[in-house]
C-alpha positions in Angstrom: -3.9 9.7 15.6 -3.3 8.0 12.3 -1.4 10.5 10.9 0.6 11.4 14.2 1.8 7.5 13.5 3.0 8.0 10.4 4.5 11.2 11.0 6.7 9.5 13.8 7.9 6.5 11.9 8.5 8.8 9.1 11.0 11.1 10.9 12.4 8.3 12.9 13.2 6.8 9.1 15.0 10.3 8.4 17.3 9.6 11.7 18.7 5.9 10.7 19.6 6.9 7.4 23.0 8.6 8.5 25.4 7.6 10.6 25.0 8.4 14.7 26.7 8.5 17.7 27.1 6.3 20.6 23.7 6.6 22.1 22.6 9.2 19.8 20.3 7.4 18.0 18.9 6.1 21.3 18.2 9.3 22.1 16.3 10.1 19.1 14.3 6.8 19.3 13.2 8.0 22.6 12.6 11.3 21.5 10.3 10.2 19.1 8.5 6.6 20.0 8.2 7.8 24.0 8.2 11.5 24.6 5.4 11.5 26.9 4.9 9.5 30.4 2.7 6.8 28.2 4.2 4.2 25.7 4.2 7.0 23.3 3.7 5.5 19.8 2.2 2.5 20.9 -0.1 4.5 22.2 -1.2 5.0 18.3 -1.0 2.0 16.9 -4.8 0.6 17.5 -6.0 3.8 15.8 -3.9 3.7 13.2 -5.0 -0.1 12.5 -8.9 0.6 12.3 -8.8 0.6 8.8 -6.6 -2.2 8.4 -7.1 -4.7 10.9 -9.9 -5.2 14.2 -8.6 -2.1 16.1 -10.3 -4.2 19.3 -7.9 -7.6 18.5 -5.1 -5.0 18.5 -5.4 -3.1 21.6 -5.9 -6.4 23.2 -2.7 -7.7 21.9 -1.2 -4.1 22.9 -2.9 -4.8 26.3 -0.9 -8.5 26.8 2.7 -6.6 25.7 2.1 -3.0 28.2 4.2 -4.7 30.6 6.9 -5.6 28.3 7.0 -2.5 26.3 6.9 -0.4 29.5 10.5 -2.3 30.7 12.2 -1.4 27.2 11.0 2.0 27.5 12.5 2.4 31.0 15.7 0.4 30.0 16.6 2.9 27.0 15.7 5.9 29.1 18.3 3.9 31.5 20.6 3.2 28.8 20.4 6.6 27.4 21.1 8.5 30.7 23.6 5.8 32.0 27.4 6.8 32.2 29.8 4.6 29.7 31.1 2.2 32.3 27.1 1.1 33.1 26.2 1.6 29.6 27.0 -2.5 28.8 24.4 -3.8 31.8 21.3 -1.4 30.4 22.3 -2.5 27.0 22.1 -6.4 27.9 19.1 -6.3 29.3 17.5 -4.3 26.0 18.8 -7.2 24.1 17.1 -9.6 25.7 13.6 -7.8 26.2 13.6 -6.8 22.7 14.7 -11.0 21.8 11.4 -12.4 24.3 9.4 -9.6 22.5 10.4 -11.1 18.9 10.6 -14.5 19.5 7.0 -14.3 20.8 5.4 -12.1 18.3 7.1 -14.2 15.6 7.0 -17.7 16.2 4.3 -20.1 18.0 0.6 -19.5 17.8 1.2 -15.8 16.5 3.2 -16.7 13.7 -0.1 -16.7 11.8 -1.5 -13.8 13.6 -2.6 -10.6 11.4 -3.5 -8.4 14.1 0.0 -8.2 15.4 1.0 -6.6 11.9 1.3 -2.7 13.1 3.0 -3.3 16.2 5.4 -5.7 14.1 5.7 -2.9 12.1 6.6 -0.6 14.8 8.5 -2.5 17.3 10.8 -4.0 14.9 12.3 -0.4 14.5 12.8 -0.4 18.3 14.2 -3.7 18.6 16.9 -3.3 15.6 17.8 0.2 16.4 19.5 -1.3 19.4 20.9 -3.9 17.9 22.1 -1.1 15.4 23.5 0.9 18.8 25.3 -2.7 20.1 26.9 -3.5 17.1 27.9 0.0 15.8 29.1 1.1 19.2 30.3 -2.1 20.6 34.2 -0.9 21.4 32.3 2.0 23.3 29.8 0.0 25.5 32.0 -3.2 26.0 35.6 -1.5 25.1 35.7 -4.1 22.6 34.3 -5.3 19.1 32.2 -8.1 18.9 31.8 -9.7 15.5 29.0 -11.8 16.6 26.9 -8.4 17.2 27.0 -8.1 13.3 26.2 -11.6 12.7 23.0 -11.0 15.2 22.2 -7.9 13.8 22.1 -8.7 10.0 20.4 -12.4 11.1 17.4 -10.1 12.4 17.1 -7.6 9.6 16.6 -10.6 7.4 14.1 -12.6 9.4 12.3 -9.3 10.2 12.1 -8.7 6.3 11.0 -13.0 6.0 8.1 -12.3 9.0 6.5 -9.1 6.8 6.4 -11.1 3.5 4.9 -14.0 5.0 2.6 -11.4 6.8 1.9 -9.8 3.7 0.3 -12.9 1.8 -1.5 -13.9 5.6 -3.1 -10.0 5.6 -3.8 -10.4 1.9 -6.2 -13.8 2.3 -7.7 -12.8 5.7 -8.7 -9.2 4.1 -10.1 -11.3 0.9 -12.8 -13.3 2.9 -14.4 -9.7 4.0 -15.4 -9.3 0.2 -18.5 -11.2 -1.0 -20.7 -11.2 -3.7 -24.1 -11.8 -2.3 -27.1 -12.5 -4.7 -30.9 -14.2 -4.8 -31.6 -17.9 -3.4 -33.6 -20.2 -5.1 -32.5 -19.4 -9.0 -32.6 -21.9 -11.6 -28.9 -21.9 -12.3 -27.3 -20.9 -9.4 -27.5 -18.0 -6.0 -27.5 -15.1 -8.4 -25.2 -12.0 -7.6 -27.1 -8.9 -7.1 -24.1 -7.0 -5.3 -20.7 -6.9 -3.5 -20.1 -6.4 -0.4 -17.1 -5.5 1.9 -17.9 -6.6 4.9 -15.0 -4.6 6.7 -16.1 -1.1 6.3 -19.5 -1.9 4.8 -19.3 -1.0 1.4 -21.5 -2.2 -1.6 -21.8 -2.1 -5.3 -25.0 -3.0 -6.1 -25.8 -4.4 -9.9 -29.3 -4.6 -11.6 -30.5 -7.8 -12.5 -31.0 -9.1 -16.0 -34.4 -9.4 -17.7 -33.8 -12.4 -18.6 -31.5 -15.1 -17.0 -29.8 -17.9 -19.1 -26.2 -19.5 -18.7 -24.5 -17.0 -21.0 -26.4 -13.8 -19.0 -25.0 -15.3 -15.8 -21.5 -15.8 -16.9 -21.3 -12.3 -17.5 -22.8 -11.1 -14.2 -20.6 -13.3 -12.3 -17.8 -12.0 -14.5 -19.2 -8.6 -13.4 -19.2 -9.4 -9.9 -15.7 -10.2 -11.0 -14.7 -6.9 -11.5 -16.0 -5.6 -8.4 -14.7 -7.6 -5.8 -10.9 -7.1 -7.4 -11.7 -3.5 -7.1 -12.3 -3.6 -3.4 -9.1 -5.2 -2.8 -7.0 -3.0 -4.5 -8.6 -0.5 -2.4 -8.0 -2.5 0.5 -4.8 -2.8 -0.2 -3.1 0.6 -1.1 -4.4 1.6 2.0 -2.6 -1.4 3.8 0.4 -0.3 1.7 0.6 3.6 3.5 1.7 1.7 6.8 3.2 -1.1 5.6 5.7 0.2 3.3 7.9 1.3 6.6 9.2 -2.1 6.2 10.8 -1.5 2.8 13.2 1.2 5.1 14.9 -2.5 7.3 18.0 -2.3 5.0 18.6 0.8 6.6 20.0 -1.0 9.9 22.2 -3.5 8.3 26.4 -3.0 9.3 27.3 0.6 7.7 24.3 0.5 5.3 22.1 3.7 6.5 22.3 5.5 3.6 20.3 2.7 1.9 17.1 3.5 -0.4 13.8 1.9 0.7 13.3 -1.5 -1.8 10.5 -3.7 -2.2 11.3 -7.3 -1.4 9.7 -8.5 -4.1 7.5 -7.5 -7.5 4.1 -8.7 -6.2 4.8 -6.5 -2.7 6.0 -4.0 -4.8 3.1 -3.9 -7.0 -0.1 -1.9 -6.5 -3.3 -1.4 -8.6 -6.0 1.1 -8.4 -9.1 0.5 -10.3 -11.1 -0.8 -12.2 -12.5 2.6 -13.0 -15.6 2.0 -15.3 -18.9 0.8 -15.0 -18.6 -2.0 -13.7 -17.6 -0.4 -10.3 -19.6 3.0 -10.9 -23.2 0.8 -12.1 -25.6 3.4 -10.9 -28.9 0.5 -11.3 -31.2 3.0 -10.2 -30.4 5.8 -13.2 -29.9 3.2 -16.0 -31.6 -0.2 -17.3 -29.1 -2.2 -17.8 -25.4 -2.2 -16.2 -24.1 -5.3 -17.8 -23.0 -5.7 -21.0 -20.7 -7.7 -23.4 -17.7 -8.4 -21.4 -14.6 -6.1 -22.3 -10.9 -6.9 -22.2 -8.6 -4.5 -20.6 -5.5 -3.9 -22.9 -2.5 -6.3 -21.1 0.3 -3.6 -20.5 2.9 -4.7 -18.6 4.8 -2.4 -16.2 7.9 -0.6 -17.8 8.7 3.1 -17.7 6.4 4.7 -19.3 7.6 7.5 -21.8 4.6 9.5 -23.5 1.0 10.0 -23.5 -1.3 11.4 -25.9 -5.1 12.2 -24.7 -7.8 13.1 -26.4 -10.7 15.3 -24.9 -13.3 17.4 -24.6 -16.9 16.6 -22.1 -15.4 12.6 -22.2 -11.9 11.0 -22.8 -12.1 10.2 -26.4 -9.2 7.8 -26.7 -5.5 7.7 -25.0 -2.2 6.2 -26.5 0.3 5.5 -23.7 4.1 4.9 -24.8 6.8 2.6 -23.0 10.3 2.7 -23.4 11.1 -0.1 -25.7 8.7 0.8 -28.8 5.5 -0.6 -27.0 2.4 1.5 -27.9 -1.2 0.8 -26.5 -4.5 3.1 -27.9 -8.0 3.0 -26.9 -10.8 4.7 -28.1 -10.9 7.5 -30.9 -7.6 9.1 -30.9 -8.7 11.5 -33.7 -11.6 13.1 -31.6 -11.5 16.6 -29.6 -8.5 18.3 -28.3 -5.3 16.9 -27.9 -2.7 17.1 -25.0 0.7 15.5 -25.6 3.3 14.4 -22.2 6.6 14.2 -23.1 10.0 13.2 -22.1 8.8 10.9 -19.1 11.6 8.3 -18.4 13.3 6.5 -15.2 13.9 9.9 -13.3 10.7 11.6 -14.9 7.7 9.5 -13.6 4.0 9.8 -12.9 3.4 9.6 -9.0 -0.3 10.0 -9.2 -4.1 10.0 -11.7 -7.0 11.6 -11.0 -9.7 9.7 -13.0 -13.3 11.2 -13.3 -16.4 9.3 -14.4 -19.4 10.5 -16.4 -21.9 9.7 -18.9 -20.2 6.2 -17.9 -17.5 6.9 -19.2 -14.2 8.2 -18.2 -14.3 11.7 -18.3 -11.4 13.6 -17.6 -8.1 13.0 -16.4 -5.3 14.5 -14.3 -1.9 13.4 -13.8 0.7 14.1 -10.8 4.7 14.2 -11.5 7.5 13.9 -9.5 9.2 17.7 -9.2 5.7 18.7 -7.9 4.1 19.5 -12.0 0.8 18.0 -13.1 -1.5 18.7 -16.4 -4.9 20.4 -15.7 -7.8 17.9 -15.8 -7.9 16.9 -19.3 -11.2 16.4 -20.4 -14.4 17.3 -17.3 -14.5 17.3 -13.9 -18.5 18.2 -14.2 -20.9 16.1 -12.5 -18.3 13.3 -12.4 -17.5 10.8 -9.9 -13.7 11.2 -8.4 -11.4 8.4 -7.8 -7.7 9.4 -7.1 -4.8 6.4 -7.7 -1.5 7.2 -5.3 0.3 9.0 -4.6 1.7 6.3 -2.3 5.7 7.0 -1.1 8.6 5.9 -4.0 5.8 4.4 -5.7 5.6 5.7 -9.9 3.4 4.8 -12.6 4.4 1.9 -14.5 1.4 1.1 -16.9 -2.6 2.0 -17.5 -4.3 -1.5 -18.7 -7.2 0.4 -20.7 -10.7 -0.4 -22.6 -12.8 1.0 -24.9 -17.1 1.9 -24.0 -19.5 3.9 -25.9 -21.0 7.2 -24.2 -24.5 7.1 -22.3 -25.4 10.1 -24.5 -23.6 10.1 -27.5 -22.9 6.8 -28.1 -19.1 7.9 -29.0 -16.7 5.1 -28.8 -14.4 6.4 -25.6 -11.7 5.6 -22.5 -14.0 3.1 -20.8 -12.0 1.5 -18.0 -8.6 2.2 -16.7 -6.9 0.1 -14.0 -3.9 1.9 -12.5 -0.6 0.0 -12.4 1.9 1.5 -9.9 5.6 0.0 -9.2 7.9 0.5 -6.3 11.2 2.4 -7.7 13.3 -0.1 -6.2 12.4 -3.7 -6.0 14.6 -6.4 -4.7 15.7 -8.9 -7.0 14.8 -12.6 -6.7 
């Protein structure tokens, strides 16, 4: 179901970025969101939030809109099918379905609403395709051009792209408050974390306690704890990102713009981290005594294009250099130790799209990376035993830094690529 979703905004995405003809794209749009005797892709759209949002809060907000959504489906059918004289009547009536259907998802009581994100997300391509269709085709439908249509039509696109930001920040906090870090009453100092816990699809990372407990040892557990619940909110949010993004396509419908790129609306949307990858998210209490330790300091790249890597390797990830165009150069661990694999001639068209990061002797262990143009390295380093974590690849979205810190080796005690976190950028990102 999920993927079905996707699939369908995805190709509906490929048909507004050319140019169509009167009613064409109408056609498509009912081609694609209702080619079947149901509401088609609103059909979906509960399944496709479950891991996102309460799929129950959304099929009852589906459930309030059927009537609604049923009408616009029958009016474009009517629209579609209509002859040109009739064509103007069908098309009124869209417009003002589709404008009671906006001004309620957007304003009043849901205005703050996060369960209406996904059918935001999807309705707003039905409501500004046919303002697309009214303004585009205006001399057709009403044998004369309207300027106000454009006016109406670019008005939308930008409130539509206002309402997801907003949205964005509102999903962000609500999904925040399902990650806690939950810990022993009664303590001397304070309720003392013993793990994390998202709440939302019941996940944990469960820490050892300390022998001892003074004011220093807790500062660093919290600090631990730290770690963990920014982890689960990265997470969190690159998979909020896969259905989300659709929005970065709303250029698309503004006056003769269709062959517009997809664009972030701004650097922190734009923005997506995977990680930590280290201990401190892979503790493993039951295996080893202690999983605290003296806090470490992930190196403070910034994103930038990224231009050459240099890893060294063999059972672990000895140490890794990372260059950005520019003359910045970051190195972590021993970059004298194993065997060395050198990337080249990465640039603004030449990007990474994708890391495989493995875990052992905690440690990282291996690495493997993912270019555009479909080439990647082998796994650099060992895949043996390790634990898997996967960063992107998530659409138009490229590699912009790896913030990196050094850890010894369980076994060898061999100073190595500790932690990585991830730093992905959108290729386009609107300017403030």
């Amino acid at each position: 179901m999920s993927e079905k979703w996707d699939n369908t905004m995805l190709n509906f995405v490929n048909a507004i970025s050319k140019d169509t003809q009167c009613t064409e794209l109408i056609k498509i749009l009912v081609e694609n969101f209702f080619n079947d005797d149901s509401l088609g892709i609103f059909t979906l759209i509960s399944e496709r939030s479950k891991d996102i949002l309460h799929k129950d809060e959304v099929e009852k907000e589906l459930k309030q809109r059927r009537n609604t959504i049923e009408r616009i489906k029958q009016n474009l059918i009517n629209y579609r099918d209509a002859p040109k004289e009739c064509r103007a009547d069908h098309m009124k009536s869209l417009v003002e379905l589709c404008d009671s259907f906006y001004n309620n998802l957007v304003t009043g009581k849901n205005m703050d609403n996060v369960q209406l994100i996904t059918i935001a997300i999807t309705f707003v391509f039905v409501h500004l395709t046919i303002l697309r269709e009214r303004n585009r085709h205006s001399k057709e439908i009403y044998s004369k051009e309207n300027k106000a249509y454009e006016t109406d039509l670019t008005q939308k696109v930008q409130d539509y792209k206002q309402y997801f930001i907003s949205m964005y920040d509102r999903w962000e906090d609500w999904r925040k408050a399902f990650i806690h870090i939950k810990g022993r009453e009664n303590h001397a100092i304070t309720t003392f974390p013993c793990l994390v816990h998202d709440t939302f699809h019941e996940l944990f990372i469960t820490y050892k306690y300390p022998n001892s407990i003074d004011e220093a040892m807790w500062k660093k557990y919290q600090e631990l704890c730290n770690h963990g619940q920014f982890a689960f909110l990265n997470e969190a949010k690159d998979i909020f990102m896969n259905a989300y993004l659709f929005t970065f396509d709303l250029n698309k419908f503004l006056p003769n713009n269709w062959s517009a790129p997809s664009e972030a609306p701004n650097k922190k949307i734009g923005t997506l981290y995977y990680g930590i990858v280290g201990k401190v998210t892979i503790p493993h209490p039951m295996e080893y005594e202690t999983d605290y330790e003296e806090p470490f300091k992930l190196s403070s790249d910034e994103p930038g294009i990224i231009t050459g890597l240099n890893i060294h390797y063999s059972d672990v990830v000895h140490g890794f250099t990372i260059k950005y165009k520019g003359g910045t150069v970051t190195s972590v661990g021993d970059v004298k130790g194993g065997e060395a694999t050198t990337v080249r001639g990465l640039d603004e068209e030449n990007y990474i799209t994708s890391v495989e990061v493995y875990f052992s002797d905690r440690v990282i262990s291996g690495l493997q990376f993912y270019f555009n143009g479909n080439r990647n390295t082998e796994i650099l380093g060992s895949d043996v035993n390790a634990n898997r974590f996967v960063g992107g690849p998530t659409t138009d979205f490229k590699l912009a830094a790896i913030q990196m810190a050094s850890s010894k080796s369980h076994s060898k005690k061999l100073d190595c690529l500790g932690y990585t976190l991830l730093v992905f950028e959108h290729l386009r990102i609107a300017k403030d």
